[in-house]
N, C-alpha and C positions, 0 to 999 in steps of 0.2 A: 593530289597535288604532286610534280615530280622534285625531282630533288635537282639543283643544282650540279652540276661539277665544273671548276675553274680549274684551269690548266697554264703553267708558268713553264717558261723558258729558260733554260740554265745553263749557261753558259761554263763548258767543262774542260776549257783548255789551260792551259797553264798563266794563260798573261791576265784571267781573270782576277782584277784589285791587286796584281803581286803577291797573289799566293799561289803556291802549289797543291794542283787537286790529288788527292791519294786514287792510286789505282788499286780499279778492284780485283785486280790480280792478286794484290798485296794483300789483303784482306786474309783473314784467318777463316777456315771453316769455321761452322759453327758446332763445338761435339754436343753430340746425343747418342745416350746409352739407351736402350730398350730393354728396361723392365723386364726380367720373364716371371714367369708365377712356377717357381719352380716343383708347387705342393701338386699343379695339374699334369706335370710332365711326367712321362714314364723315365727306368734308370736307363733304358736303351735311349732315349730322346736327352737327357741329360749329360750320357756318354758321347753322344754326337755332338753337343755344342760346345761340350768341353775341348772336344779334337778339333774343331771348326775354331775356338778362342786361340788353340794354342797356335794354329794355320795364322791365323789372324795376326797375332804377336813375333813368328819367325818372320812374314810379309813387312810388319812393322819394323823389326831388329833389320832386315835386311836393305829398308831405306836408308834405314840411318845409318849402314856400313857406306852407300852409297854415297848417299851426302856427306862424309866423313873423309871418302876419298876426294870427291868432288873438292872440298874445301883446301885439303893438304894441295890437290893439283894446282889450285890458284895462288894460293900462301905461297907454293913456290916460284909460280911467274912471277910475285909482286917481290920479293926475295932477292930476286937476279938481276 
């Protein structure tokens, strides 16, 4: 016996009923952390993910110097 599937039309523009559809640009990632088992890693394999977190975390900090300029730059257009 197959299975059904019914398929609906969604209408994604803004003037649907007067409301505004959120875009999914706006959407948040979703975070996920990966587990390690850190009892199966060797200290050299442990040492490498440690320097790969800390790469990871300067990558991080240094968005958020961006976006921190970013924002001052516009706070001052709207300022003027």
């Amino acid at each position: 016996m197959g299975v059904g599937v019914q398929l609906a039309m969604v209408d994604l523009s803004n003037k649907s009923m007067g409301r505004s559809v959120m875009d999914v640009d706006d959407l948040e990632p979703i975070k996920t952390i990966e587990k390690k088992d850190f009892d199966r890693m060797s200290i050299e394999d442990l040492e490498e993910y440690i320097e790969d977190l800390r790469n990871e975390i300067k990558s991080a900090e240094n968005a958020i110097s961006e976006k921190g300029r970013a924002r001052l730059g516009a706070e001052a257009v709207f300022k003027s």
